[in-house]
Biopython code that builds the backbone (N, CA, C, O; Angstrom):
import numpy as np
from Bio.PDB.StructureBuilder import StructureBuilder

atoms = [
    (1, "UNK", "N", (10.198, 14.335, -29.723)),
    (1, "UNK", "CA", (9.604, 13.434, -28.753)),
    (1, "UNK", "C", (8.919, 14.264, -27.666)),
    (1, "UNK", "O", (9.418, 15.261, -27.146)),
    (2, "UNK", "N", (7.823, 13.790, -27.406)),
    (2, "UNK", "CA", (6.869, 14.701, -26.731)),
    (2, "UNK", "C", (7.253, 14.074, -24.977)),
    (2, "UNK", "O", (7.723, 12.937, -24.944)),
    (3, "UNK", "N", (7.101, 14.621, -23.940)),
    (3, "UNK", "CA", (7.446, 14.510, -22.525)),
    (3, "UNK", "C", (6.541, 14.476, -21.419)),
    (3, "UNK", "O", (6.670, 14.992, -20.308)),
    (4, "UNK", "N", (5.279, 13.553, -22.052)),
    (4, "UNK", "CA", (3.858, 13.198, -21.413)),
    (4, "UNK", "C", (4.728, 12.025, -20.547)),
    (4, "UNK", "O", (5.828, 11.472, -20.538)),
    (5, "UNK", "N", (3.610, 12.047, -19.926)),
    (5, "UNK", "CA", (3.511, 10.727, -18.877)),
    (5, "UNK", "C", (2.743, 9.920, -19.325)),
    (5, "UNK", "O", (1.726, 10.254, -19.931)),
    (6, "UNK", "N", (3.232, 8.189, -19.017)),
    (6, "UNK", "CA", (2.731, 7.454, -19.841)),
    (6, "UNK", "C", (1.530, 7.051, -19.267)),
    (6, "UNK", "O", (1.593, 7.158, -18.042)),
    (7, "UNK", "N", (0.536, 6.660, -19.637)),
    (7, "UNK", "CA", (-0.804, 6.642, -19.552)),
    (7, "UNK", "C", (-1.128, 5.491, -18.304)),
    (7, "UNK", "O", (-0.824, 4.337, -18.606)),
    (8, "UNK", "N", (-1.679, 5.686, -17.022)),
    (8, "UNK", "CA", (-1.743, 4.657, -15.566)),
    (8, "UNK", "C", (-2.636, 3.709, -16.322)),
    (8, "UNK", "O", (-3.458, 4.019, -17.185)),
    (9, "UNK", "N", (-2.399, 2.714, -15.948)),
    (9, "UNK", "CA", (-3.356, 1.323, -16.568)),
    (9, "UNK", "C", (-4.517, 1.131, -15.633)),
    (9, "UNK", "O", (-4.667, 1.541, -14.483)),
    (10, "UNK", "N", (-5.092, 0.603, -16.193)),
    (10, "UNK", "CA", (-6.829, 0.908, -15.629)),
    (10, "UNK", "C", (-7.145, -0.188, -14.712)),
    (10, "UNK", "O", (-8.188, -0.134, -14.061)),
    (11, "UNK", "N", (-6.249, -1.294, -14.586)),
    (11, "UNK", "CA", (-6.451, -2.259, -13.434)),
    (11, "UNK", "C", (-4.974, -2.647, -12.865)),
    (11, "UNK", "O", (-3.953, -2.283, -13.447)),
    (12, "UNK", "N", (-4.964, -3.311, -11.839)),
    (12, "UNK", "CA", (-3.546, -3.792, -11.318)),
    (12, "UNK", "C", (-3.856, -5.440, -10.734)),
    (12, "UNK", "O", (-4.851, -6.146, -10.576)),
    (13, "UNK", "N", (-2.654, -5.542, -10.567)),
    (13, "UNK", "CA", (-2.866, -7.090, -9.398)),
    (13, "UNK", "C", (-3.295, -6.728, -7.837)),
    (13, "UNK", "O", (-2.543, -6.116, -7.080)),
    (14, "UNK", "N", (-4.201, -7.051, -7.584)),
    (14, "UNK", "CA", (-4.151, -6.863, -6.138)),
    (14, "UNK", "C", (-3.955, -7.749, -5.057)),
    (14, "UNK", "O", (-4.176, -8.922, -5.359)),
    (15, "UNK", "N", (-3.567, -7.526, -3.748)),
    (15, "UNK", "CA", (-2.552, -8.105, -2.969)),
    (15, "UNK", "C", (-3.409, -9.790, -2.809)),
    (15, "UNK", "O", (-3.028, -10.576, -1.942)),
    (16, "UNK", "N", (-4.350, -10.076, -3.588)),
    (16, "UNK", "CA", (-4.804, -11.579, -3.456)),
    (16, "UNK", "C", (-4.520, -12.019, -4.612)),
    (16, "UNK", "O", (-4.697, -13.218, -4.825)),
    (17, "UNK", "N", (-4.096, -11.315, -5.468)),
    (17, "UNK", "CA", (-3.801, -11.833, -6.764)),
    (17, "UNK", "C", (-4.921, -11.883, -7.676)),
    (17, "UNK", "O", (-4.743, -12.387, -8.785)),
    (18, "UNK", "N", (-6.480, -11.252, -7.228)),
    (18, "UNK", "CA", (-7.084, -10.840, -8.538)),
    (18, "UNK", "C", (-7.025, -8.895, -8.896)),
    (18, "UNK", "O", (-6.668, -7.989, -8.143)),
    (19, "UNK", "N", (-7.449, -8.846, -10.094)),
    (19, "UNK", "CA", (-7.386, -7.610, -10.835)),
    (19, "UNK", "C", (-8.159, -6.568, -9.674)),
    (19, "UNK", "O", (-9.005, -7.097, -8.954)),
    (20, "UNK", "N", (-7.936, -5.444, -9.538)),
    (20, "UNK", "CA", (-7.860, -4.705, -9.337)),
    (20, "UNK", "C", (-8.137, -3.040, -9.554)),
    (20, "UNK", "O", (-7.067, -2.431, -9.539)),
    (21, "UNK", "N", (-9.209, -2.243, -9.733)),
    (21, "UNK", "CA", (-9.231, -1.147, -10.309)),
    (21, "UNK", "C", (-9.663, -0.285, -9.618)),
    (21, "UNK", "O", (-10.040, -0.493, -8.464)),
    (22, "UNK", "N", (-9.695, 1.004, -10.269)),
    (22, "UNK", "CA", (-10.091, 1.895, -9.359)),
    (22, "UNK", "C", (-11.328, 1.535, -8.296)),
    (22, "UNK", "O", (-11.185, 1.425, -7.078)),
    (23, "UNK", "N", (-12.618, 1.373, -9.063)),
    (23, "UNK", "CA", (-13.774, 1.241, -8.627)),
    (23, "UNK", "C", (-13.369, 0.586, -7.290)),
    (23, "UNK", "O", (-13.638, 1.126, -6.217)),
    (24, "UNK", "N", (-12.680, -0.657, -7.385)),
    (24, "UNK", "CA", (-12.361, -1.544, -6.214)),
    (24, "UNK", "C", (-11.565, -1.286, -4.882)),
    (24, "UNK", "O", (-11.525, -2.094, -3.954)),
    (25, "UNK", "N", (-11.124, -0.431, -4.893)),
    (25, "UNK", "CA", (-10.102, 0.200, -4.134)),
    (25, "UNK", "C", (-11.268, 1.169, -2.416)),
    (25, "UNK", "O", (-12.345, 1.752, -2.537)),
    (26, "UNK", "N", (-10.785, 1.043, -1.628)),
    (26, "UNK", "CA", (-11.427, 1.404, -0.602)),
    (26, "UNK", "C", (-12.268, 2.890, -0.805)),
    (26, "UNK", "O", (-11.840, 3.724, -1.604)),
    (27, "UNK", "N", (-13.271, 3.085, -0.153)),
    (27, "UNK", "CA", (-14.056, 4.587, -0.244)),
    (27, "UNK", "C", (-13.009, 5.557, 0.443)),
    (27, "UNK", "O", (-12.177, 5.274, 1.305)),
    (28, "UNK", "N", (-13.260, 6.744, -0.149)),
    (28, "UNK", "CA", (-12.454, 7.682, 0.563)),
    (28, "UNK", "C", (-12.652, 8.130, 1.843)),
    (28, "UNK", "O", (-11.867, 8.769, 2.545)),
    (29, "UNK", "N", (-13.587, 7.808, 2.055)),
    (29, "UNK", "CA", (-14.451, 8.277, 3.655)),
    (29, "UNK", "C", (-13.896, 7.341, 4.702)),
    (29, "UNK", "O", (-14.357, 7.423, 5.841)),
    (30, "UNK", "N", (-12.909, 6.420, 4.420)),
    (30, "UNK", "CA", (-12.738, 4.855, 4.968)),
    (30, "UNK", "C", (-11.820, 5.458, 6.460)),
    (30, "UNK", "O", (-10.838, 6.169, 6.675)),
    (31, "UNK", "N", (-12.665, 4.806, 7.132)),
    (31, "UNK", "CA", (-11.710, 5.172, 9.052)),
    (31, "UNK", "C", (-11.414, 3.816, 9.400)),
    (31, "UNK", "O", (-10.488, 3.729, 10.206)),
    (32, "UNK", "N", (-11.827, 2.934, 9.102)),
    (32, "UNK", "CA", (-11.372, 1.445, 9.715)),
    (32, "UNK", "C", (-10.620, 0.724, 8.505)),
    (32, "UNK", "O", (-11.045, 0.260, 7.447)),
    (33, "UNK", "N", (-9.484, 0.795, 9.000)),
    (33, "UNK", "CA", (-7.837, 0.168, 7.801)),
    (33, "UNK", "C", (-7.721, -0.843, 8.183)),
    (33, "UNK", "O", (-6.983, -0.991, 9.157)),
    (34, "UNK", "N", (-8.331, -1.903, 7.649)),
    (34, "UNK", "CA", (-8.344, -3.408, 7.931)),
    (34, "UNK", "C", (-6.944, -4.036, 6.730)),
    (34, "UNK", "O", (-6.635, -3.526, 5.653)),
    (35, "UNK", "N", (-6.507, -4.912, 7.204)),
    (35, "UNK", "CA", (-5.527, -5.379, 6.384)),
    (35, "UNK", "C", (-5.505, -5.407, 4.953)),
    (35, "UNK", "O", (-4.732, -4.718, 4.288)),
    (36, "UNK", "N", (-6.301, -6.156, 4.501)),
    (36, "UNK", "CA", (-6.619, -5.849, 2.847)),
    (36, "UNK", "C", (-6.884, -4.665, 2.250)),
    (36, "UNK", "O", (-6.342, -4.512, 1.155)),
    (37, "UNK", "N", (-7.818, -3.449, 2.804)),
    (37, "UNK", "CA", (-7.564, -2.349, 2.377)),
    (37, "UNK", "C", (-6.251, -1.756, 2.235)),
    (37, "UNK", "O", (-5.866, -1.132, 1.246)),
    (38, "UNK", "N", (-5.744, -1.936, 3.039)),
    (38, "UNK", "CA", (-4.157, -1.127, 3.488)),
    (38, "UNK", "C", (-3.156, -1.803, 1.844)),
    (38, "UNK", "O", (-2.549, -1.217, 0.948)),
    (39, "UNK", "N", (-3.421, -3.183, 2.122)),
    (39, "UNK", "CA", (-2.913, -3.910, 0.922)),
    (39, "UNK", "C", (-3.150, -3.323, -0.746)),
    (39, "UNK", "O", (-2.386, -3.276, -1.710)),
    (40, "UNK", "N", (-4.280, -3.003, -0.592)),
    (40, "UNK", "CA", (-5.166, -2.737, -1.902)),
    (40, "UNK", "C", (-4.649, -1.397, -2.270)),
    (40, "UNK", "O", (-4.434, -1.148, -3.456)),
    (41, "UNK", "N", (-4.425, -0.485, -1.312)),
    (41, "UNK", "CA", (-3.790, 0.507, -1.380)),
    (41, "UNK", "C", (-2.371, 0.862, -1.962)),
    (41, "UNK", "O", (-2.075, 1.835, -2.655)),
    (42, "UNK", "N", (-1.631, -0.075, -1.552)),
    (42, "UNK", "CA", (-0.256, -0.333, -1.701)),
    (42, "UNK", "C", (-0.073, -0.698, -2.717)),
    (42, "UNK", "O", (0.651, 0.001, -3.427)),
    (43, "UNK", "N", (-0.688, -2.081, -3.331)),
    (43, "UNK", "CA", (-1.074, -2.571, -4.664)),
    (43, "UNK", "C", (-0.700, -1.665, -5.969)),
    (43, "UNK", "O", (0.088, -1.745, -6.912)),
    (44, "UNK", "N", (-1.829, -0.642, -5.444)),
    (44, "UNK", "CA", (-2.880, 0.642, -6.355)),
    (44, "UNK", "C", (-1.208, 1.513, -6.630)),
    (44, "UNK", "O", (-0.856, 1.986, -7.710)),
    (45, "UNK", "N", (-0.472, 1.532, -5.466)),
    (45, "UNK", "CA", (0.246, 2.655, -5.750)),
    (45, "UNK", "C", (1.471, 1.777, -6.032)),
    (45, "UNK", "O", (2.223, 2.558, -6.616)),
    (46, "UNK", "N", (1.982, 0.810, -5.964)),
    (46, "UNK", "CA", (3.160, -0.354, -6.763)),
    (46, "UNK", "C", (2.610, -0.487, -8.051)),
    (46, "UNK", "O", (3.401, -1.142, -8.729)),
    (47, "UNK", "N", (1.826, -0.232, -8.562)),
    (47, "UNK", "CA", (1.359, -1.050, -9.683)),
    (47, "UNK", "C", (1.164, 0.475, -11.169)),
    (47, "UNK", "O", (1.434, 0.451, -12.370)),
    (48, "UNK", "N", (0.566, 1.634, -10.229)),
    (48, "UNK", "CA", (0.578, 3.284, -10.975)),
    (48, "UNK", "C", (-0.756, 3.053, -11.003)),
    (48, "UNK", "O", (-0.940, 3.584, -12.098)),
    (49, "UNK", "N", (-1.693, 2.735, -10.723)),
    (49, "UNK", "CA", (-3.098, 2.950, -10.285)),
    (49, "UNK", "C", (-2.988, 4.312, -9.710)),
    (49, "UNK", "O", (-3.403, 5.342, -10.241)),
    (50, "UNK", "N", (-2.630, 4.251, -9.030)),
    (50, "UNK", "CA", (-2.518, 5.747, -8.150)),
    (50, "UNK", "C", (-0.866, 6.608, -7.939)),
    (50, "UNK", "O", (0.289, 6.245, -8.159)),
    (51, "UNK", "N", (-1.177, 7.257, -7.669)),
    (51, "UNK", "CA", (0.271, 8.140, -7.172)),
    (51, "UNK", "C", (0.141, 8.324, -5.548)),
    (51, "UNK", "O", (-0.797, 8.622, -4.809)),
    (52, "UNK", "N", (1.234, 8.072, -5.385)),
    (52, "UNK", "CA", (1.472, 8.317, -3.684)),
    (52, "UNK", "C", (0.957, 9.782, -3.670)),
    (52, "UNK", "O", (0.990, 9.804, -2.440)),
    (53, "UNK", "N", (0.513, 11.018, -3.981)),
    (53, "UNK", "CA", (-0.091, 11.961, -3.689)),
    (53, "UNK", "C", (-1.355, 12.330, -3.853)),
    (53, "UNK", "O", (-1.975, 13.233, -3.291)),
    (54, "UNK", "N", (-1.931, 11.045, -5.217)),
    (54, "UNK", "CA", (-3.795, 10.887, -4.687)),
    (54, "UNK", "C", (-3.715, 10.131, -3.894)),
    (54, "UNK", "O", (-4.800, 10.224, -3.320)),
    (55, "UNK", "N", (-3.096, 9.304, -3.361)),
    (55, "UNK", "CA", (-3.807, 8.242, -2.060)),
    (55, "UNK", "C", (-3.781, 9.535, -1.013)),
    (55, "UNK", "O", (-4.870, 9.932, -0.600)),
    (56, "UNK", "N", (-2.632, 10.164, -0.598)),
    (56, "UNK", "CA", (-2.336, 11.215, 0.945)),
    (56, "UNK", "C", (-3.643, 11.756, 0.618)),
    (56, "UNK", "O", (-4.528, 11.455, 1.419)),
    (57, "UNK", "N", (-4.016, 12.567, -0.482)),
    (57, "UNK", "CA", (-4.930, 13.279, -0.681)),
    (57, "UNK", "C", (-6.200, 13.296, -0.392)),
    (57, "UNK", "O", (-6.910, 14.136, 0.162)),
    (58, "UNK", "N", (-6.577, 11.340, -1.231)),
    (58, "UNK", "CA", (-7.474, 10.686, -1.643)),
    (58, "UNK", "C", (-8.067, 10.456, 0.179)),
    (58, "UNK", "O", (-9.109, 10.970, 0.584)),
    (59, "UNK", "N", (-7.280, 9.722, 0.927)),
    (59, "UNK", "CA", (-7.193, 9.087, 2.570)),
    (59, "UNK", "C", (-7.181, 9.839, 3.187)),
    (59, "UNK", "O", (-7.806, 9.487, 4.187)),
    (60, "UNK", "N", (-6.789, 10.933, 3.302)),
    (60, "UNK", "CA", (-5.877, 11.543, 4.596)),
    (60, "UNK", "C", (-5.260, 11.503, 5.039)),
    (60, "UNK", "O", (-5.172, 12.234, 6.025)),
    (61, "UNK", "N", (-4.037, 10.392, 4.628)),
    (61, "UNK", "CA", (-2.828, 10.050, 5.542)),
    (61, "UNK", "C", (-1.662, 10.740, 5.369)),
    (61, "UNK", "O", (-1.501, 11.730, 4.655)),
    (62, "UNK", "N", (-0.922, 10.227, 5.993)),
    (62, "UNK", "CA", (0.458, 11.577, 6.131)),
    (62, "UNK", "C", (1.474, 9.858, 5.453)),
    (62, "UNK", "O", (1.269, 8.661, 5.655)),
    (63, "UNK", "N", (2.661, 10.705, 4.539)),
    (63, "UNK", "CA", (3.243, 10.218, 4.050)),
    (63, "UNK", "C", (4.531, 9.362, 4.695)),
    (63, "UNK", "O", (5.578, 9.140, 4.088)),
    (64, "UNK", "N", (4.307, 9.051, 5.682)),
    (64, "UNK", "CA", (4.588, 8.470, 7.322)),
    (64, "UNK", "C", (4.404, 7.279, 7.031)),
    (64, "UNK", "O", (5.083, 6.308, 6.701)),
    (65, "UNK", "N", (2.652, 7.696, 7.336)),
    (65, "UNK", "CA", (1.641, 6.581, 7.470)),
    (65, "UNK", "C", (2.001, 5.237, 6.238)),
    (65, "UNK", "O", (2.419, 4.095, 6.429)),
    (66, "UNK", "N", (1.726, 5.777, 5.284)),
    (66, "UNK", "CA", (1.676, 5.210, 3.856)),
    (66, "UNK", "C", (2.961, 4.430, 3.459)),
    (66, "UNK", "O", (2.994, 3.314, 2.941)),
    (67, "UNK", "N", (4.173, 5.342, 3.848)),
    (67, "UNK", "CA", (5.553, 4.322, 3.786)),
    (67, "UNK", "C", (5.908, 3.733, 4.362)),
    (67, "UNK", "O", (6.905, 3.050, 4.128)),
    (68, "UNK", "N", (4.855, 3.716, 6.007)),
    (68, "UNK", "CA", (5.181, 2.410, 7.016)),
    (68, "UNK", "C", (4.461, 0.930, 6.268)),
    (68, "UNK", "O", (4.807, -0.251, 6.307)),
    (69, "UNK", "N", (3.160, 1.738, 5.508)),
    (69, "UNK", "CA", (2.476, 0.242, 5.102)),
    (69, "UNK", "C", (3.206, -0.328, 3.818)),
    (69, "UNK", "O", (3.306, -1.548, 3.683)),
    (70, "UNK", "N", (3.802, 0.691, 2.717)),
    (70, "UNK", "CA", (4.843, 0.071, 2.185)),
    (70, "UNK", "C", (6.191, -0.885, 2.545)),
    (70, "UNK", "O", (6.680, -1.799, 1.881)),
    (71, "UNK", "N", (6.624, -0.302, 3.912)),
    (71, "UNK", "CA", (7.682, -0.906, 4.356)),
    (71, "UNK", "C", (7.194, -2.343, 4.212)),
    (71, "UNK", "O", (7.626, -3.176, 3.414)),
    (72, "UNK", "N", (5.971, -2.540, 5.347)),
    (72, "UNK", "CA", (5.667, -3.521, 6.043)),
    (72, "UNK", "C", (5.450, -4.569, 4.854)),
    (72, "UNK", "O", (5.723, -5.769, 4.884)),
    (73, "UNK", "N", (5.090, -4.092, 4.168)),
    (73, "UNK", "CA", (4.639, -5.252, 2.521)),
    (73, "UNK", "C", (5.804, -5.490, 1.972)),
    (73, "UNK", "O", (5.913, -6.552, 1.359)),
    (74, "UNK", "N", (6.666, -4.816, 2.026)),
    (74, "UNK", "CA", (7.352, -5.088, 1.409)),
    (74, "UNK", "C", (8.932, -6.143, 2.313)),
    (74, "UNK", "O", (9.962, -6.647, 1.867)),
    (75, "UNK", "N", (8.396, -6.052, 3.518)),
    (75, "UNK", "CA", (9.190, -6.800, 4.484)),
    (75, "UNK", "C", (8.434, -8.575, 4.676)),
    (75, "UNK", "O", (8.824, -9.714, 4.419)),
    (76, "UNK", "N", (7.466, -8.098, 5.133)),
    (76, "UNK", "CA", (6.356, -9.469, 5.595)),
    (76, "UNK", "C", (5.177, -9.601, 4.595)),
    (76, "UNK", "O", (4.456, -10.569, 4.836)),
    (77, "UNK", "N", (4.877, -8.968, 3.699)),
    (77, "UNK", "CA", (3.537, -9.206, 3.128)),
    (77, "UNK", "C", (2.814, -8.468, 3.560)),
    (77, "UNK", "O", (3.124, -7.339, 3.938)),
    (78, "UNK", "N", (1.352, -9.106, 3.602)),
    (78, "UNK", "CA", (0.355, -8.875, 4.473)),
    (78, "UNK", "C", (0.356, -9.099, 5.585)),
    (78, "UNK", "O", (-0.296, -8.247, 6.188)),
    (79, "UNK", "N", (0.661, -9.644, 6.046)),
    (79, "UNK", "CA", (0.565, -10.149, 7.868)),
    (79, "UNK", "C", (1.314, -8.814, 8.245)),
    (79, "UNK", "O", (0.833, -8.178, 9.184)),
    (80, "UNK", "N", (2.529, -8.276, 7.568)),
    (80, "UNK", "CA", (2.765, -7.219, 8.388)),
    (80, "UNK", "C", (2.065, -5.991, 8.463)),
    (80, "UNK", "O", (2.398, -5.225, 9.367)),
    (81, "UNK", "N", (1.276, -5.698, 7.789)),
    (81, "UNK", "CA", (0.237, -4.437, 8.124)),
    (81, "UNK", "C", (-0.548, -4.797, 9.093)),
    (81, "UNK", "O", (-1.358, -3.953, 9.476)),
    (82, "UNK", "N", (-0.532, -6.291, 9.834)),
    (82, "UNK", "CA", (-1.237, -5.888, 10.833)),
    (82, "UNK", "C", (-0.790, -5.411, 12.238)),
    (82, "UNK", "O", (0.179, -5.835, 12.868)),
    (83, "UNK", "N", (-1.761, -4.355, 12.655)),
    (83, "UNK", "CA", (-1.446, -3.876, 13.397)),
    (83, "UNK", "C", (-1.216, -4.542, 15.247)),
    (83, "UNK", "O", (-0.524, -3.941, 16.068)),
    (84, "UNK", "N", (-1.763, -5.493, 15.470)),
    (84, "UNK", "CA", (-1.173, -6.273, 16.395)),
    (84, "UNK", "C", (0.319, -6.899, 16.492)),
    (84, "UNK", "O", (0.919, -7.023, 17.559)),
    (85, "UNK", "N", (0.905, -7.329, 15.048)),
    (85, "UNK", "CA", (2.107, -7.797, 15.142)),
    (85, "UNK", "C", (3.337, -6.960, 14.658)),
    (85, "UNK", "O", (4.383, -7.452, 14.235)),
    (86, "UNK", "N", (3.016, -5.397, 14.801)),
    (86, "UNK", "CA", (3.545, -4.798, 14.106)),
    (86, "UNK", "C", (4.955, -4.632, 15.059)),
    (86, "UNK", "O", (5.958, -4.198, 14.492)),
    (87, "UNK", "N", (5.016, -4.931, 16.307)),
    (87, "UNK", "CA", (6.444, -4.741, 17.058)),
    (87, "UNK", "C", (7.185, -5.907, 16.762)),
    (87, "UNK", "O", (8.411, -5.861, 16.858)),
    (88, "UNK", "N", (6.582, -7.003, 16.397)),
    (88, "UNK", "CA", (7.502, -8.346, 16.657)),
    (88, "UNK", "C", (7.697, -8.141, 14.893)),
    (88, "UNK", "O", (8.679, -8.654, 14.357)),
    (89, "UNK", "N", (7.020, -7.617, 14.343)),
    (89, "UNK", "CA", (7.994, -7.583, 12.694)),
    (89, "UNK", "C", (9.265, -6.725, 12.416)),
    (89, "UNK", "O", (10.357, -6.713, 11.848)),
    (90, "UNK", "N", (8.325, -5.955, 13.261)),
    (90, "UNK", "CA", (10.198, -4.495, 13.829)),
    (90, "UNK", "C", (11.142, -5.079, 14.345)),
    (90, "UNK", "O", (12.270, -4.719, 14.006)),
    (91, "UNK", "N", (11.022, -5.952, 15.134)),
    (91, "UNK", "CA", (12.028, -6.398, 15.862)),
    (91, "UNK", "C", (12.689, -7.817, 15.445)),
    (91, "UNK", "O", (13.564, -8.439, 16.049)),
    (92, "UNK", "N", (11.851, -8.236, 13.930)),
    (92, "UNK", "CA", (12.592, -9.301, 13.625)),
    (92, "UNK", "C", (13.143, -8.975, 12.167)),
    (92, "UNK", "O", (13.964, -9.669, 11.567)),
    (93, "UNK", "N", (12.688, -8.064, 11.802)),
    (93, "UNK", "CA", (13.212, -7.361, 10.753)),
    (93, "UNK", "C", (15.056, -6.775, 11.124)),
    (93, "UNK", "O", (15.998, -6.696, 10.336)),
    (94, "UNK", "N", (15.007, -6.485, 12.469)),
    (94, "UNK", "CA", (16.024, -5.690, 13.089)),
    (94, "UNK", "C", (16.628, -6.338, 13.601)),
    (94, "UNK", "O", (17.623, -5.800, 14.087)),
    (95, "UNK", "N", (16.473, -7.876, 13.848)),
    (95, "UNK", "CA", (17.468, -8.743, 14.255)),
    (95, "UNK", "C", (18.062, -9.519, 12.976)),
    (95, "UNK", "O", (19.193, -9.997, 13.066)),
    (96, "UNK", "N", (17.306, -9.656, 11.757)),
    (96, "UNK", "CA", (18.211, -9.941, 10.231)),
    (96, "UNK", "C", (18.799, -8.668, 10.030)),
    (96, "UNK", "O", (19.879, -9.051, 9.580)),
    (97, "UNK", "N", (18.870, -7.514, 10.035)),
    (97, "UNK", "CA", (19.304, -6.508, 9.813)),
    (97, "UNK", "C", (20.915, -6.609, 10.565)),
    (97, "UNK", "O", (21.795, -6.000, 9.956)),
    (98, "UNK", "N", (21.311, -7.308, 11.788)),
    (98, "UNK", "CA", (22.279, -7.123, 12.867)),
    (98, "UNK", "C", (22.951, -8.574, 12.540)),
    (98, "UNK", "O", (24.088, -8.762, 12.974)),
    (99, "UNK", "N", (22.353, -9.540, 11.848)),
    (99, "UNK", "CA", (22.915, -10.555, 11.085)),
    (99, "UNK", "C", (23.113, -10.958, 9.411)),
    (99, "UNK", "O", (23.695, -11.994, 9.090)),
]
sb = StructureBuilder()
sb.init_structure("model")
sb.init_model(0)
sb.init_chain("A")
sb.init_seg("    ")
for serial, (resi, resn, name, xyz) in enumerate(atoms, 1):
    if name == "N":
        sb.init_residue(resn, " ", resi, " ")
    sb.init_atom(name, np.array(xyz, "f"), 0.0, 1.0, " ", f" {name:<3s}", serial, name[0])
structure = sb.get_structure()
């Protein structure tokens, strides 16, 4: 038995619920992280579109960055990557956490 890695699939679900592929996925040059990108991202790397070390690579982000927007999806969805409500999701995340 040979000890390849199994082959990344060429599209995913993305966080609206249509398909998803590389092509579709934000430019690498991208400075403004609007909610759905951030999503699309997350998607890309839940799904094996990507590896959490081409996105750091791919973006520039620090692996910080990237597992806060995982957290947040994976706590609230989408609404929590945004960055306006990002204290009141901390803090309600952290009050089910204490109950």
């Amino acid at each position: 038995m040979t000890d390849q890695p199994a082959p990344s699939p060429t599209q995913v679900i993305g966080p609206l619920g249509e398909p998803l592929t590389r092509a579709d996925l934000p430019p690498a040059d991208t400075k403004r992280w609007v909610i759905r990108r951030k999503a699309e991202v997350v998607a890309a790397v839940n799904g094996g579109l990507l590896t959490i070390d081409e996105v750091l690579e791919r973006y520039g982000l620090t692996l910080e960055e990237f597992a806060g927007w995982q957290r947040a999806v994976d706590r609230s969805g989408m609404k929590g990557l945004r960055v306006t409500r990002l204290q009141h999701y901390r803090d309600l995340y952290e009050r089910q956490l204490r109950f």
